[in-house]
C-alpha positions in Angstrom: 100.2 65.2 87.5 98.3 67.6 90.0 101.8 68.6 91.2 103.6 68.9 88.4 100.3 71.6 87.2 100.8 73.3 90.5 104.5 73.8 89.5 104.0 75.6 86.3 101.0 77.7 87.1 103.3 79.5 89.7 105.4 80.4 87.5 103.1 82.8 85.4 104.5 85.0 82.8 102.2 88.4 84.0 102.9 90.6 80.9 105.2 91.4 78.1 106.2 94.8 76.8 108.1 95.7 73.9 111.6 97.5 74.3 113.6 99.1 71.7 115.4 95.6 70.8 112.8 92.9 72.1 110.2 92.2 74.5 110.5 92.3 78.6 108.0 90.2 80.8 107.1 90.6 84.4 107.8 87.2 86.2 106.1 86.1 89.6 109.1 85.4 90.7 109.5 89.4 91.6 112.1 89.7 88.5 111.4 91.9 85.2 113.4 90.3 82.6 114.5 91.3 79.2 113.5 89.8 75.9 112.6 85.7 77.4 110.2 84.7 80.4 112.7 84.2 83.6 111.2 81.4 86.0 114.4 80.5 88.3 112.6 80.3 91.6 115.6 80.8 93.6 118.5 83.5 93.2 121.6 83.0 92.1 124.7 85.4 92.5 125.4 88.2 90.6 126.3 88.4 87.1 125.1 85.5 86.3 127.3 83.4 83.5 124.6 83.1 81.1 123.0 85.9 78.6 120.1 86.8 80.9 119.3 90.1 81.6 117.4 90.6 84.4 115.5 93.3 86.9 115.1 91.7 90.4 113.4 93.9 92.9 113.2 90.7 94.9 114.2 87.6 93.3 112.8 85.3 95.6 110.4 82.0 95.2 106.9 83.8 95.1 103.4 82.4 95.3 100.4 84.1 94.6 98.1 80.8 94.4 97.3 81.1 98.3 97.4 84.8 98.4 98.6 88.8 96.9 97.9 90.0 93.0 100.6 91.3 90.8 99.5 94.6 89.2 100.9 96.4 86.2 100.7 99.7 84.3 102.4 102.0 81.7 102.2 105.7 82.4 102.8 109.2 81.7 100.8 110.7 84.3 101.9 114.2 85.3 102.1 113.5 89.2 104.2 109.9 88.5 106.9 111.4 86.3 107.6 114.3 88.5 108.0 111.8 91.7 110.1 109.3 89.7 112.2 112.7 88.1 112.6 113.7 91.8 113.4 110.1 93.2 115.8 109.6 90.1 117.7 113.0 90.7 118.9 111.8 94.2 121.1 109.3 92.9 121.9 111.2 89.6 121.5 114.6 89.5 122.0 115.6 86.7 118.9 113.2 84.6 116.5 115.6 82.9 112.7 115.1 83.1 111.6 111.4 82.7 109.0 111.1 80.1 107.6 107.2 80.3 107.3 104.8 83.4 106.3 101.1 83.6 105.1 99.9 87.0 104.9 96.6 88.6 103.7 95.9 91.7 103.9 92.5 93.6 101.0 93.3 96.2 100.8 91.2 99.7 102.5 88.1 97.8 103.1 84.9 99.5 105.6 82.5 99.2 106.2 78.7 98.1 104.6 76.6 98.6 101.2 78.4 98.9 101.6 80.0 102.8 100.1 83.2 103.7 101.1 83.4 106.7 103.8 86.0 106.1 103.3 88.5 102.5 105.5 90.6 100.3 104.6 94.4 99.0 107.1 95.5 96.8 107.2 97.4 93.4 109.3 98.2 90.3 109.3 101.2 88.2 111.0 101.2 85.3 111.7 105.0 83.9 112.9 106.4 80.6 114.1 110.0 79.8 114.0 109.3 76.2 118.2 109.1 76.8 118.9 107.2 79.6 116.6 104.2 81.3 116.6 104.1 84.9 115.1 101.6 87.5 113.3 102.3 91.1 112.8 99.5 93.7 110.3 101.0 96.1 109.4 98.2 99.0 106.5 98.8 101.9 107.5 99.9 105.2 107.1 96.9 107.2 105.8 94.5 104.6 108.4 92.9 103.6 107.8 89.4 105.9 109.8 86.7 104.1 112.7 85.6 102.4 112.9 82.4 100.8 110.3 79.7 99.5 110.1 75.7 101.0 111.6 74.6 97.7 114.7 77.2 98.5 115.6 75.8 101.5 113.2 78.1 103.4 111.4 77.4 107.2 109.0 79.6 107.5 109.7 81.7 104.7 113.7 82.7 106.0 117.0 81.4 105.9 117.7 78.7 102.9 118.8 80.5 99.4 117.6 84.0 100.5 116.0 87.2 98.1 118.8 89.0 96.0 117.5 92.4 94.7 119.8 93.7 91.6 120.1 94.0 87.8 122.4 91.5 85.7 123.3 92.8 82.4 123.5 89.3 80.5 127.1 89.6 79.6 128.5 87.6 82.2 130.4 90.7 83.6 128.2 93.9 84.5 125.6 93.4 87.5 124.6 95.5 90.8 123.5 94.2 93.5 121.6 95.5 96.5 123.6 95.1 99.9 122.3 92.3 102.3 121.2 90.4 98.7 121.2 86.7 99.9 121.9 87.5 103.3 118.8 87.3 106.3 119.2 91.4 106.2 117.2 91.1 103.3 114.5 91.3 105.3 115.6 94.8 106.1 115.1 96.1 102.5 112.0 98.2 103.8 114.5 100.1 105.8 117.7 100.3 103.5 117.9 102.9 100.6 121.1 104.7 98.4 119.0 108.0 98.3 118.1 108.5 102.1 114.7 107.0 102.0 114.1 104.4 103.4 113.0 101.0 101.6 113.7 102.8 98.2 116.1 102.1 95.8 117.2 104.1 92.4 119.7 102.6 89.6 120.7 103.7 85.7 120.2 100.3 83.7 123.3 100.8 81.7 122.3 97.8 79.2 118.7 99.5 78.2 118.7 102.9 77.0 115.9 103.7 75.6 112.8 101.6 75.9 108.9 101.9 74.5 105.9 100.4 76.1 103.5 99.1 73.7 100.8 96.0 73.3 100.8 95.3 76.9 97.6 93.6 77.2 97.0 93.6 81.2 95.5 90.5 82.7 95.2 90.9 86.1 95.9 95.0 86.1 93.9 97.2 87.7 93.6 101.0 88.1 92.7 100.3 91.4 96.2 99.2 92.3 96.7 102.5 92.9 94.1 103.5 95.5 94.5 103.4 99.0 93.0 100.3 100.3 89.3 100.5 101.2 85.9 98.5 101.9 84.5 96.3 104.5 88.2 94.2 104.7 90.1 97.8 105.7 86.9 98.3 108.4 85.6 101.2 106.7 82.7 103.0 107.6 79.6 103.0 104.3 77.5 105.3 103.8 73.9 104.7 103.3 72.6 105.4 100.3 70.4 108.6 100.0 66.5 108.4 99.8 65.7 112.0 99.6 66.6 114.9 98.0 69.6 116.8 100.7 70.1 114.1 102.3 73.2 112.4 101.2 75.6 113.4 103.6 77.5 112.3 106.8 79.9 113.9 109.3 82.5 112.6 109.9 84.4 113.7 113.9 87.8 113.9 112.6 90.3 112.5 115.0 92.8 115.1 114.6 92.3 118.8 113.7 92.5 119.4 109.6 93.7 122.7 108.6 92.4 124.4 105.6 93.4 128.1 104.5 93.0 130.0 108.2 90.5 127.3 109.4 90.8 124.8 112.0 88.4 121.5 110.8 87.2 118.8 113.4 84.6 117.9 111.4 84.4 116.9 107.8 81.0 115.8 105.7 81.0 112.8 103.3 78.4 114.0 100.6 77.8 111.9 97.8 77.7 114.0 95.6 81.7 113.3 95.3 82.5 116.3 97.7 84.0 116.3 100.9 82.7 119.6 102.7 83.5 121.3 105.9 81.9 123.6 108.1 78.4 122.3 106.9 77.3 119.4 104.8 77.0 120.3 100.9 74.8 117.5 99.1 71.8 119.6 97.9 74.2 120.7 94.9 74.7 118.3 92.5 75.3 120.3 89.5 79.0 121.6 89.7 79.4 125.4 90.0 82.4 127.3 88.8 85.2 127.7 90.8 86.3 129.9 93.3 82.4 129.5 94.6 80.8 132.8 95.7 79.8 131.9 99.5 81.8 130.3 102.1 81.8 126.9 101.2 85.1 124.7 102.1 84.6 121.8 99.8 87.7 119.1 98.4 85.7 117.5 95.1 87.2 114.7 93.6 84.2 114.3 91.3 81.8 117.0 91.9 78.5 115.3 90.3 75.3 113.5 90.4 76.1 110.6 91.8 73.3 108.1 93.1 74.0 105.1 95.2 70.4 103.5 95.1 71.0 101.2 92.6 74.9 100.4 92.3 78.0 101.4 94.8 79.1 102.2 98.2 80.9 105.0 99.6 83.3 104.0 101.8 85.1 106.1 104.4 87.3 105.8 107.7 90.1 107.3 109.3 93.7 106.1 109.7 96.9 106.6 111.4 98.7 103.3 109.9 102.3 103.6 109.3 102.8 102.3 105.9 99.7 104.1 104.5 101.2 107.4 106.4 104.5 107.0 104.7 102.6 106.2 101.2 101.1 109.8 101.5 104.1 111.5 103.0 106.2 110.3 99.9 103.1 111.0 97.3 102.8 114.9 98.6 106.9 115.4 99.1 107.0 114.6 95.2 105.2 118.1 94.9 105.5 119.8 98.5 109.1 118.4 99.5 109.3 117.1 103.7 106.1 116.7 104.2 105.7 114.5 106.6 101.8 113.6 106.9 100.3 112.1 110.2 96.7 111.3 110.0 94.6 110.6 106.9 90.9 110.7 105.9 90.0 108.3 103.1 87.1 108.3 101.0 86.2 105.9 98.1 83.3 106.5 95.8 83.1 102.5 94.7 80.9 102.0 91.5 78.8 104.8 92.5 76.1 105.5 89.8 74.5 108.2 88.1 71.4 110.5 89.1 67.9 108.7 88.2 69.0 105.9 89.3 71.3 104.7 86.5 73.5 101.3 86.4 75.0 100.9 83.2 78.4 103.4 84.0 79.8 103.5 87.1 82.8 105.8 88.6 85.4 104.7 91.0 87.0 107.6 92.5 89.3 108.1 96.0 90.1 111.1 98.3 93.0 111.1 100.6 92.7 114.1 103.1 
């Protein structure tokens, strides 16, 4: 009986949306399907000869009981519609603005039957312009570890009945699938693409439209799915918390010289007030001022305010040059500043932080990537 409950609880329905004729549901199985729940742990070639219509970014046996999170959103958000629009326009140029987005993210998944020793990070974005629906498959530069669960045939998460990435239209007929689907290049995904960048993928979905988001009731989503990673795990550095009026800052030596306007940065002050300063520290103002400001301040403020970290929250900081997080920025900026290619970041996360005297009952969560 134990078994048979670790069988079902690893194949979770995450969430259900509502589309213009039914309902779809994120699977853990790294497949978005349309209208029913889709559990098949293993993949199956494409089109499939039964009425199931399908999103696979990776159809594969996944486990998130031993390790990884599945996140989920809907959004409009300015900054995502013009990187999907852009994204979207490589493959089909002539697709006017997209106006909705649903994102799904499997984040550092394992695989059956609850091994961690290799993880998954891949994502799916569905996009609508109000016309036409379109699907992105964005996968982690060097993340993508495994293949195949034990109960596919799997040894040490390859070979066996392998990940297929596609879409099946549920007629029996129309389908797309993804070179090296089923195949060990699978594993290669990160490093594949059909619009020159690498480890992303961008398709119509001919059998959807027009889709709506509504009544999706997250339960394990998180904004924070969308932050760089931070805190003691990523060996950040925390800031103490201030004791005295002024002095709530920290320099930081940056590793790499930051240019801003016509000045060359080596140093860069944490303050926590939610500013990021250079030149001099900048924590004795924690009422914001108008912008431009009179003097010769340099200052980045995610959230100029009154913060106070006696009580509740941490702010976290550290410097990184790792590859996958570079090529997360690098994409995130080319969206509105096209081949950029970034090669040193500072990140800095306000965690919880409360507000000045001393208050705990609202917190902020806020992140600056420099």
């Amino acid at each position: 009986m134990v078994e048979q409950n670790l069988e079902i609880s690893r194949h979770t329905v995450v969430c259900r949306a509502t589309k213009k004729d039914g309902n779809h549901t994120v699977n853990t199985n790294g497949v978005i399907s349309l209208d029913d729940p889709f559990t098949d742990s293993s993949s199956e070639l494409l089109p499939l000869n039964r009425n199931d219509m399908i999103i696979a970014p990776f159809w594969a046996d996944v486990d998130t009981r031993g390790i990884g999170d599945i996140f989920y959103r809907q959004t409009n958000d300015t900054t995502h519609l013009i990187r999907a629009t852009s994204l979207i326009q490589l493959a089909f140029p002539a697709v006017k603005n997209i106006t909705d987005l649903f994102i799904a993210t499997w984040d550092n998944v394992g695989y059956y039957r609850q091994n961690t020793d290799k993880t998954n990070t891949f994502q799916c974005v569905l996009a609508t312009s109000g016309v036409e629906s379109f699907v992105i498959f964005l996968y982690a530069n060097g993340r993508i570890q495994w293949t195949t669960g034990d109960n596919a045939g799997g040894d040490n998460g390859l070979g066996g009945d392998e990940a297929l990435v596609g879409i099946n239209a549920g007629d029996g007929v129309n389908s797309i699938t993804v070179p090296g689907s089923q195949t060990p290049n699978i594993i290669n995904i990160d490093q594949t693409s059909n619009i020159e960048k690498p480890g992303i993928w961008a398709r119509i979905i001919l059998f959807l439209s027009v889709f709506t988001l509504e009544n999706c009731n997250p339960q394990i989503s998180t904004c924070l799915s969308e932050f760089y990673p931070f805190g003691v795990a990523e060996n950040d550095e925390i800031m103490a918390p201030a004791l005295f009026f002024g002095d709530g800052s920290t320099s930081v030596h940056l590793s790499t010289n930051f240019h801003i306007q016509n000045y060359i940065e080596t140093t860069a002050y944490v303050n926590d007030n939610g500013v990021i300063s250079f030149g001099s520290s900048f924590d004795d103002e924690n009422t914001p001022l108008p912008l431009p400001l009179s003097g010769d301040d340099r200052i980045i403020a995610p959230y100029w305010a009154d913060v106070d970290t006696r009580d509740t929250g941490h702010i976290y900081y550290r410097q990184t040059t790792k590859p996958s997080l570079l090529a997360r920025a690098s994409s995130e900026i080319s969206a509105l500043f096209p081949n950029v290619d970034i090669m040193h970041l500072l990140i800095v996360t306000w965690d919880s932080v409360g507000y000045y005297f001393r208050n705990t009952d609202k917190q902020n969560v806020c992140d600056d990537v420099s």
